[in-house]
KEKOLGU-873347 format. One record per residue (C-alpha): residue number from 0; x, y, z. Coordinates in nm, 3 decimals, decimal comma. Example, Ala and Ser with C-alpha at 12.3 -4.5 7.8 and 13.67 -1.06 7.14 Angstrom:
% residues 2
   pos      east     north        up
     0     1,230    -0,450     0,780
     1     1,367    -0,106     0,714
***
This chain:
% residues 337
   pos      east     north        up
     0    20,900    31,183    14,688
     1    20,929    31,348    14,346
     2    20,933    31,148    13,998
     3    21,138    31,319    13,706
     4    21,005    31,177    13,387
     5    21,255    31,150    13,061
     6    21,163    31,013    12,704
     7    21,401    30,968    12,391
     8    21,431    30,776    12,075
     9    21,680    30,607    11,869
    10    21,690    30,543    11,472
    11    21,797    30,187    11,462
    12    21,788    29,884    11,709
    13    22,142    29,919    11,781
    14    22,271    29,831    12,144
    15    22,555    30,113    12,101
    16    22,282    30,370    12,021
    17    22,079    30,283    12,260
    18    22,341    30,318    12,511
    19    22,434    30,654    12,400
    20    22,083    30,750    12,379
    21    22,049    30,632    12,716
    22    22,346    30,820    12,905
    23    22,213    31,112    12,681
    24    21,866    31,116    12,838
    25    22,002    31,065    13,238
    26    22,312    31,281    13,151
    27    22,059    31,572    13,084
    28    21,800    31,472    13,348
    29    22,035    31,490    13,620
    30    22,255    31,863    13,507
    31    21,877    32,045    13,499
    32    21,773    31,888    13,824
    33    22,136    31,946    13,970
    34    22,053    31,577    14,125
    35    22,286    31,414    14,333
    36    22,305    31,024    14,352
    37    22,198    31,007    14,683
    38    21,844    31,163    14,571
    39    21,773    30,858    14,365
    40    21,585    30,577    14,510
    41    21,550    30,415    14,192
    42    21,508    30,456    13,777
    43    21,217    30,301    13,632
    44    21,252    30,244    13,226
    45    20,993    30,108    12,952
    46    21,075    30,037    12,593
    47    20,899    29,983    12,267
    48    20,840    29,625    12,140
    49    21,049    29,747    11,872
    50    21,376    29,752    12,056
    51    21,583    29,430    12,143
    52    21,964    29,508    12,111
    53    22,012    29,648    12,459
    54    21,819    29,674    12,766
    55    21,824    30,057    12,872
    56    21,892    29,982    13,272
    57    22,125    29,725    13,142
    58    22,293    30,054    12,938
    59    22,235    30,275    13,187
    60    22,484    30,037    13,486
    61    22,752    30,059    13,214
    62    22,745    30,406    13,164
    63    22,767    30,499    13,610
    64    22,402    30,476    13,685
    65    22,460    30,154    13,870
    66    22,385    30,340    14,217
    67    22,036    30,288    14,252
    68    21,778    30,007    14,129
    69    21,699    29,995    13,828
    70    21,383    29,772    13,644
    71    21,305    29,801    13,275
    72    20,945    29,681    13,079
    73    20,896    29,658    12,736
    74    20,609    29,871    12,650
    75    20,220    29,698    12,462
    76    20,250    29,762    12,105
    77    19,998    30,064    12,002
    78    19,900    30,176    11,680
    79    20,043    30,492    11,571
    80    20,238    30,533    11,850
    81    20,619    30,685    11,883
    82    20,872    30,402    11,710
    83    21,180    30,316    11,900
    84    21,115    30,509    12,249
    85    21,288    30,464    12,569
    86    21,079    30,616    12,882
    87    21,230    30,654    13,176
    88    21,083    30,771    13,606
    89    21,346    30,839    13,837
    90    21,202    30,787    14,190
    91    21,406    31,084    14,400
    92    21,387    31,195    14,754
    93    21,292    31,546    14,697
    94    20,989    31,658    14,893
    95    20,635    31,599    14,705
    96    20,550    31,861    14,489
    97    20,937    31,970    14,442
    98    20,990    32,126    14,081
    99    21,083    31,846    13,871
   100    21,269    31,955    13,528
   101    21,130    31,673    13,255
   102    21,345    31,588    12,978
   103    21,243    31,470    12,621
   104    21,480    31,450    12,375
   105    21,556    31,333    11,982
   106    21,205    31,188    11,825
   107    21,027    31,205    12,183
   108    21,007    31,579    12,180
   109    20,701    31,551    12,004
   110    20,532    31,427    12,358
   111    20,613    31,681    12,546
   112    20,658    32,068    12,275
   113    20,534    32,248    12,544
   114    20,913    32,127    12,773
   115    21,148    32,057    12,464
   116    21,093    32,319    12,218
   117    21,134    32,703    12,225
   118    20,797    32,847    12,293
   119    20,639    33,181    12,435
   120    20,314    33,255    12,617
   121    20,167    33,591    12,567
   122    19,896    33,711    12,858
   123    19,709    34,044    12,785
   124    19,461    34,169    12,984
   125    19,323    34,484    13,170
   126    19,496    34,600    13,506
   127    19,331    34,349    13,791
   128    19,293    34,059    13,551
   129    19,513    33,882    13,739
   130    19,757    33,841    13,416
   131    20,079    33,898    13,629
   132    20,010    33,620    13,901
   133    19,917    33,349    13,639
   134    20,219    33,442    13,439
   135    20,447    33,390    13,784
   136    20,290    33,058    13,789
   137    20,288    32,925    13,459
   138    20,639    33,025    13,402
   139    20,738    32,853    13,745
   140    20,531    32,522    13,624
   141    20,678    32,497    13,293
   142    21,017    32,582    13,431
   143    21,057    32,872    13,213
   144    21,161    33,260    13,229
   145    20,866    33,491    13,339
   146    21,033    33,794    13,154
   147    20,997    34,122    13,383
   148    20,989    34,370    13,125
   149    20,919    34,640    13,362
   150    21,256    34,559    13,482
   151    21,432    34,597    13,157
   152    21,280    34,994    13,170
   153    21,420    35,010    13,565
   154    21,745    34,921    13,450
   155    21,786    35,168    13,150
   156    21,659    35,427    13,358
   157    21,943    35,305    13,584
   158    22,176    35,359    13,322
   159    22,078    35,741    13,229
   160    22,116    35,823    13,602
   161    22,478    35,640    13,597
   162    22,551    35,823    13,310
   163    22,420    36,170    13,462
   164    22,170    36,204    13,188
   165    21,773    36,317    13,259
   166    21,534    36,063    13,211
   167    21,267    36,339    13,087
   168    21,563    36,448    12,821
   169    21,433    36,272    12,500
   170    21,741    36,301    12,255
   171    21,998    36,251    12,548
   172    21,795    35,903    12,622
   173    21,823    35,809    12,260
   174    22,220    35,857    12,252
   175    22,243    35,669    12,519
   176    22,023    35,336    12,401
   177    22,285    35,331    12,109
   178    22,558    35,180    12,370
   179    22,300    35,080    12,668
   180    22,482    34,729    12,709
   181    22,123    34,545    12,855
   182    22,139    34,168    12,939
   183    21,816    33,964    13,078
   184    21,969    33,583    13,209
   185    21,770    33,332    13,389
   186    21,955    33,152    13,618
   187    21,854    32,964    13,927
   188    21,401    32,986    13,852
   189    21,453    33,350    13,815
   190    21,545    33,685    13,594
   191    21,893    33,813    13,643
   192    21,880    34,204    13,475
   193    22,245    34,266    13,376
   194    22,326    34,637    13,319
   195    22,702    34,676    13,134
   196    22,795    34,333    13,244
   197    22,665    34,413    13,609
   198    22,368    34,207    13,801
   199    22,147    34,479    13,894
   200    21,801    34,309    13,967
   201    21,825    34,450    14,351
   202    21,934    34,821    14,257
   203    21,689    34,872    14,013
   204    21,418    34,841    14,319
   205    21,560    35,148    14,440
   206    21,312    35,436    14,441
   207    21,453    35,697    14,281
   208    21,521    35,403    13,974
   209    21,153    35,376    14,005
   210    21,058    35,740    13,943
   211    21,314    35,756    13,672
   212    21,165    35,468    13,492
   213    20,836    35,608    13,497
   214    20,968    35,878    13,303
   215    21,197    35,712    13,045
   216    20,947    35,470    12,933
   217    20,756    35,767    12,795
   218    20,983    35,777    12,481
   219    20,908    35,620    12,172
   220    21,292    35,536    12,145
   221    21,280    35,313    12,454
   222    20,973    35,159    12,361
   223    21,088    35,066    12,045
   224    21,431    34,919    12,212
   225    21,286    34,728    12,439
   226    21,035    34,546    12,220
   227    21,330    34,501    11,997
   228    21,484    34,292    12,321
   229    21,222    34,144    12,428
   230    21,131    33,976    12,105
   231    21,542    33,872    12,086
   232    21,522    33,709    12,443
   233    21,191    33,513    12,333
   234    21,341    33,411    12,020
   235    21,654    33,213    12,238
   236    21,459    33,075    12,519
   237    21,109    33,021    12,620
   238    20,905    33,298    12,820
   239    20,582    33,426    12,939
   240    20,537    33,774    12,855
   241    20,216    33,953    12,981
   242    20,137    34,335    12,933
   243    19,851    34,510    12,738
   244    19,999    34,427    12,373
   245    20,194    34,096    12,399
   246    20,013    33,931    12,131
   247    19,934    34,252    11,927
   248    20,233    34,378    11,900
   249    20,569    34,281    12,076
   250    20,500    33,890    12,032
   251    20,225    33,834    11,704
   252    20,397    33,514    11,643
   253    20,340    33,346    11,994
   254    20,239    32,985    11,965
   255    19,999    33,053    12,284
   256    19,781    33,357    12,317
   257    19,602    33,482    12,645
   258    19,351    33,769    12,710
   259    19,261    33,777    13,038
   260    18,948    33,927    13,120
   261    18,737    34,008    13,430
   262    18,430    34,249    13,506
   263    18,557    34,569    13,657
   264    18,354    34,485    13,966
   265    18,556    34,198    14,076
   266    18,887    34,348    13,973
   267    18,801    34,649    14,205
   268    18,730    34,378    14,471
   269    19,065    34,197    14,415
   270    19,232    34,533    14,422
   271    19,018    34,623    14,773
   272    19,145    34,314    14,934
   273    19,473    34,341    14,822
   274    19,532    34,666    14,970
   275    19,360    34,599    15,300
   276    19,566    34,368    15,331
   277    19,854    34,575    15,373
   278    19,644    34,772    15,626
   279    19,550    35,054    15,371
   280    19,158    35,181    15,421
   281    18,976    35,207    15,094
   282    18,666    35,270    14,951
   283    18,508    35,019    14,712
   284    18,323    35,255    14,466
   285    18,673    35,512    14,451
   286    18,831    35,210    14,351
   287    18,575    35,119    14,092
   288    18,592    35,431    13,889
   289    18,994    35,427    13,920
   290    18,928    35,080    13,737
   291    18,701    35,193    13,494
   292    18,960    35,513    13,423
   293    19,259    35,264    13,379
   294    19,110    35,077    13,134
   295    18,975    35,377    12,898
   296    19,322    35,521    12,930
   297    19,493    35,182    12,801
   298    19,253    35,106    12,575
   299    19,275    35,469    12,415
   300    19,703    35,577    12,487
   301    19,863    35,632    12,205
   302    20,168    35,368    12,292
   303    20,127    35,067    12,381
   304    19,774    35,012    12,415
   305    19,566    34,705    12,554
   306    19,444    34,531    12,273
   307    19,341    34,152    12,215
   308    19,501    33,978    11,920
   309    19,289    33,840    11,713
   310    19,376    33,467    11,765
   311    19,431    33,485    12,110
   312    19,144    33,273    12,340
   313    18,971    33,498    12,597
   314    18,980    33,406    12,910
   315    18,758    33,524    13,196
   316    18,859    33,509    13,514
   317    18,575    33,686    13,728
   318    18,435    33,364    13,920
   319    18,849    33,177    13,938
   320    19,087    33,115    14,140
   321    19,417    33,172    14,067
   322    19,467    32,748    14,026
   323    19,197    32,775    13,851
   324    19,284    33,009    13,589
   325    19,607    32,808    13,580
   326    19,448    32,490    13,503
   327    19,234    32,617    13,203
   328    19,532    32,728    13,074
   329    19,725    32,470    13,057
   330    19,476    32,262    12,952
   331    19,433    32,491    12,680
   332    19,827    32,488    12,612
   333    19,828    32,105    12,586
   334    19,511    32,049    12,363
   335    19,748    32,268    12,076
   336    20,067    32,044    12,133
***
């Protein structure tokens, strides 16, 4: 069983507002979960002590939800708490564990900022700090876009070689960004890349799209459109961003700031067990000094290098787990709601 949790608020202690606010709430609960009635075992609503005009499961039979049970409690009166709330749990049949999308709407946003406003996570970090796999997860968690910039390079790299133009050619790259028609959605838990109104996401995995973008991302021009994107796309919907200059550089106004940390050691180890098990042979120490390389050559390249914003909390993940690193997080998220 999975519980979907929904919160919203009214201005006066008026039955038809409270109806509306109501069919508002379970209206929007049930489009992001793409629910169906016959997931719902039941709807479980509390009220403020402040609210007497209309009983919310009494509102929510007349507006349709009459196909499950509904109860309704009216909630202890608490000191500073949120005036004229309506809670809501909707008991579903959904596996345990299932992705539930939480709605809070009106006043009762300010429960849950880190679900109901626009926000962006920025995670910076050295290569092995395990930056990429936390961002997967927090984005999946939070139910929001884990934006694959290196993606958005793939597909303009796509577009020179549609457009029969060298990747390595500097001043034919820069004609082309002035038309590039580049599109990012994120439909269905995941990116869609959209290259002159086409989904591309699987031929930009191609190899030779690879190679290409290794080459086009050299040029200042590209770098500077694809911040330029990536700061529009974060400015319309939430994300998680990580690189080497998130925070720095492409995103110095994120609300939450990451840099993830680990000794070079343990990365090298990560790295080791990562490959072997793909059946590659390795050596541990060959790895360590590629480690130690990487990060001098970030740390020191002239674009784009890995740099800690000042106000973003350090985070070291050398004796984690992934859930672990996850956790802290979040916790760290919530305690600056």
């Amino acid at each position: 069983m999975t519980i979907i949790r929904g919160a919203t608020t009214v201005e006066a202690d008026d039955a038809q507002e409270i109806s509306g606010a109501v069919k508002e709430m379970l209206d929007e609960i049930f489009a992001r979960n793409a629910l169906r009635k016959e997931e719902v075992d039941g709807f479980l609503f509390s009220l403020t002590a402040d609210l007497h005009s209309r009983h919310p499961a009494k509102a929510a039979r007349e507006c349709g939800y009459d196909f499950a049970p509904l109860f309704a409690c009216t909630e202890p009166e608490t000191e500073g708490g949120l005036a004229r709330c309506i809670r809501v749990m909707l008991f579903t049949e959904r596996p345990a564990g299932t992705r539930a999308a939480h709605v809070y709407l009106r006043g009762a946003k300010i429960l849950r900022r880190d679900i109901s406003e626009i926000y962006n996570i920025a995670l910076d970090g050295p290569a092995g700090s395990g930056k990429s796999t936390v961002a997967e997860r927090l984005a999946e968690d939070y139910h929001i876009l884990h934006l694959d910039t290196g993606a958005m390079y793939r597909a303009c790299a796509l577009g020179a070689l549609r457009r029969g133009i060298d990747p390595r050619d500097g001043g034919a790259v820069g004609e082309m960004l002035k038309d590039l028609r580049l599109e990012i959605r994120y439909e269905g838990g995941r990116q869609h890349t959209l290259l002159d109104g086409e989904d591309v996401s699987e031929a930009i995995r191609k190899n030779e799209v690879s190679a290409a973008a290794s080459d086009i991302s050299a040029h200042p021009a590209v770098r500077e459109k694809m911040v330029e994107m990536q700061r529009k796309i974060a400015s319309d919907m939430s994300c998680v961003l990580d690189g080497r200059d998130i925070g720095s550089v492409v995103l110095p106004g994120a609300r939450f700031k990451f840099f993830l940390t680990a000794d070079p050691r343990v990365r090298a180890l990560r790295r080791q067990k990562e490959l072997e098990a793909r059946g590659e042979k390795v050596d541990f120490e060959v790895l360590l000094r590629e480690i130690r390389a990487r990060d001098k050559q970030d740390s020191e390249r002239e674009i784009s290098p890995l740099k800690r914003a000042e106000d973003a909390v350090s985070v070291d993940t050398s004796g984690l787990g992934i859930e672990e690193v996850v956790a802290k997080i979040k916790s760290l998220i919530q305690s600056k709601i």
